[in-house]
C-alpha positions in Angstrom: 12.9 -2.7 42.8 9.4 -2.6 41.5 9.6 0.7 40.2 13.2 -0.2 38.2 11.3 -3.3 37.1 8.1 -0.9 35.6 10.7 1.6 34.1 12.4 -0.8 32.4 9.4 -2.7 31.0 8.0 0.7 30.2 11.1 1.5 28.0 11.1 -2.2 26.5 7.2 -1.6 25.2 8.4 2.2 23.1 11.4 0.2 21.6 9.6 -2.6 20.4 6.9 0.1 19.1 10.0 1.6 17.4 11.2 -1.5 15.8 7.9 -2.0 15.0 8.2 0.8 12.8 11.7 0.8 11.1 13.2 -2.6 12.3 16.4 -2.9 14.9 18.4 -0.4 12.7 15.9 2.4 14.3 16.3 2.1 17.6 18.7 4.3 19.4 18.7 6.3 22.9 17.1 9.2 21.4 14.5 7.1 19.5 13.1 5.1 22.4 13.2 8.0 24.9 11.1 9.9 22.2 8.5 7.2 21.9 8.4 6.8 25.8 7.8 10.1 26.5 11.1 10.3 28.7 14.8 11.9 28.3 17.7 10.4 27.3 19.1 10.4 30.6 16.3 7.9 31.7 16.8 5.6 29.5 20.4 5.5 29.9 19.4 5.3 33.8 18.0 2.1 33.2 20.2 0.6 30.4 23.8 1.2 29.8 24.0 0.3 26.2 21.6 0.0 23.2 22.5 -3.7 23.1 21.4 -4.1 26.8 18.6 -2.1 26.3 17.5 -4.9 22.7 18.2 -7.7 25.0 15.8 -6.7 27.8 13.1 -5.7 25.2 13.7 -9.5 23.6 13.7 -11.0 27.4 10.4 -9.3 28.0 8.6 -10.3 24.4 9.7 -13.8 25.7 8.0 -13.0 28.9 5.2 -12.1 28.0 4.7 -15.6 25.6 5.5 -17.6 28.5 3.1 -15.8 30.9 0.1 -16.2 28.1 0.9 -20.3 27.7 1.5 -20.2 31.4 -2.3 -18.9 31.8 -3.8 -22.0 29.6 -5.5 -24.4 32.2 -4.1 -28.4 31.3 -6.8 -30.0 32.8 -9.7 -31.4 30.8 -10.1 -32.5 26.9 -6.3 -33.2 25.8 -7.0 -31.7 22.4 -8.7 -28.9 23.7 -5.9 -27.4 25.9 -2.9 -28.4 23.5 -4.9 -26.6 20.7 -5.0 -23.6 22.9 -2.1 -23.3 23.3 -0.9 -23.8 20.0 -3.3 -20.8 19.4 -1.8 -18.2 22.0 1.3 -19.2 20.2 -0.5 -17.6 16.6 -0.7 -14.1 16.0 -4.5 -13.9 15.7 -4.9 -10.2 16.8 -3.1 -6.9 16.2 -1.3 -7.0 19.0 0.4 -10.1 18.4 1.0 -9.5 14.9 3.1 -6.6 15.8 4.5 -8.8 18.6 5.8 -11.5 16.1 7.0 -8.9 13.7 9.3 -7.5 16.2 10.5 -10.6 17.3 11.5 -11.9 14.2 13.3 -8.4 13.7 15.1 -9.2 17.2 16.1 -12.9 15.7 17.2 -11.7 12.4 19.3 -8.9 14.6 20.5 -12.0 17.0 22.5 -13.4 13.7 24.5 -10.0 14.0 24.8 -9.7 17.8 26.4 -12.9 19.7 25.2 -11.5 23.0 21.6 -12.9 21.7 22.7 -16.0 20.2 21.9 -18.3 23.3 18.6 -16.5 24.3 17.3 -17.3 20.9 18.6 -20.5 21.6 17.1 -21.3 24.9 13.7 -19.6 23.4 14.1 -22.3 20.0 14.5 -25.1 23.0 11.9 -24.5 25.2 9.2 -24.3 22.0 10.8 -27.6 20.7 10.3 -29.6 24.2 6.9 -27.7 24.2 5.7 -28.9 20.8 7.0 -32.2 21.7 5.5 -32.3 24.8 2.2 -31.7 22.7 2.4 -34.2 20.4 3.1 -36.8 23.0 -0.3 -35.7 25.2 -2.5 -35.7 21.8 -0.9 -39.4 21.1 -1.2 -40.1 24.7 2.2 -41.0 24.7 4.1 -41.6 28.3 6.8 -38.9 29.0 9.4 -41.6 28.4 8.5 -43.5 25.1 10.7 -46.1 23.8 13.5 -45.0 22.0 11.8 -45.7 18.3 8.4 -43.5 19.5 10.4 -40.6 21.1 12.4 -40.5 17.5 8.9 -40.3 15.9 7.7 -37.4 18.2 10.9 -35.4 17.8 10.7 -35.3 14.1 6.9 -34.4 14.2 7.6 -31.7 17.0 10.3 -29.9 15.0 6.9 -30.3 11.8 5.0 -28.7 13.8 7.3 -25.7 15.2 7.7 -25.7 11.3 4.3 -25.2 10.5 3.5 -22.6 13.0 6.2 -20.4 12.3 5.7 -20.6 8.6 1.7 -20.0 9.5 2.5 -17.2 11.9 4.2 -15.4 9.1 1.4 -15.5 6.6 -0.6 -14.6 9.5 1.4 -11.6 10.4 0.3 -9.9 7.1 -3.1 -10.8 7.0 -6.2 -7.8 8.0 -6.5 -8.9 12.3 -10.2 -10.5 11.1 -9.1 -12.5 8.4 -6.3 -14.0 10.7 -8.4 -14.8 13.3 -10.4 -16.9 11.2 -8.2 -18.7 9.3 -5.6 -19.2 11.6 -7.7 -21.7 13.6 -9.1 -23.5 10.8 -5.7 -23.8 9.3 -3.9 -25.4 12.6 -6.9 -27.6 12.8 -6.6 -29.1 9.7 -2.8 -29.6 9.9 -3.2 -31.5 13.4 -6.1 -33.6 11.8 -3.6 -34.5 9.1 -0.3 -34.6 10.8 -0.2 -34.9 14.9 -3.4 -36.9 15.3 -2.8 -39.8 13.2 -1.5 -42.4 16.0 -4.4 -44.0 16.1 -4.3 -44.8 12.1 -1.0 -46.6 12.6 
């Protein structure tokens, strides 16, 4: 099972190099076997179809998100640990730069492919509840607000997944230096001006 597991996630790494490189429309059999270093045959041993094969690669990109936010501790300063995690959430380094590229190649492919609609669904829905979940614990809000404060925090949630992807893509084409330090500065000043203003009202 294991070693299924590391063949698979081995194969999912080369495609996303691939798409990387020439988008979704580049990615074939012969193309990710080439970039793995494997036969054709391999990669059809693992996946039976080029769609099957995209959808695992997207799964694990997801995957790999979730296991970064999942390493952030939650315990001490509030603002510290939200704005860390609003930071792994950037793509500050090369790696994660090419990481975002290719996953907004796999959502622009998802619009084409109805097999992918609902995981870019479910991965839309858990970043809402999770940007929600961050404005509430910088406002020190309870999990269940009245009805007025949870409509506040819902509409500034879906701000702020609107401000980090539309800073993640002017990120994404920055020099690796230059994004890591603006990026920070940048989501700093937009939580100064548009999450942490509770206490104002």
């Amino acid at each position: 099972m294991a070693d299924a597991r590391d063949g698979r996630e081995r194969l999912a790494e080369a495609l996303t190099r691939v798409v990387a490189r020439g988008g979704v429309a580049g990615v074939s059999v012969r193309a990710v076997a080439s970039e793995a270093g494997v036969s054709g045959g391999t990669v059809q041993h693992y996946f039976r179809t080029r769609a099957e094969m995209i959808r695992y690669a997207m799964e694990w990109i997801s995957g790999r998100v979730e296991h970064r936010l999942s390493g952030v501790s939650r315990w001490g300063d509030v603002r510290v640990w939200t704005r860390q995690i609003l930071l792994e959430l950037l793509p500050l380094d090369e790696q994660r730069q090419r990481e975002h590229a290719v996953w907004l190649a796999f959502v622009a492919h998802a619009g084409t492919d109805p097999s992918l609609v609902g995981l870019r669904r479910r991965t839309d829905e858990k970043l809402v509840e999770l940007y929600a979940r961050i404005v509430r614990a910088r406002r020190s809000l309870p999990p269940a607000a009245d009805v007025g404060a949870e409509a506040v925090v819902a509409q500034d949630a879906l701000l702020l997944q609107a401000l980090l992807d539309g800073l993640s893509l002017r990120l994404t084409v920055m020099p690796p230096d230059e994004a890591r330090r603006r990026g920070p500065v940048l989501l700093d000043r937009y939580l100064e001006l548009a999450v942490d203003v509770s206490e104002q009202a």
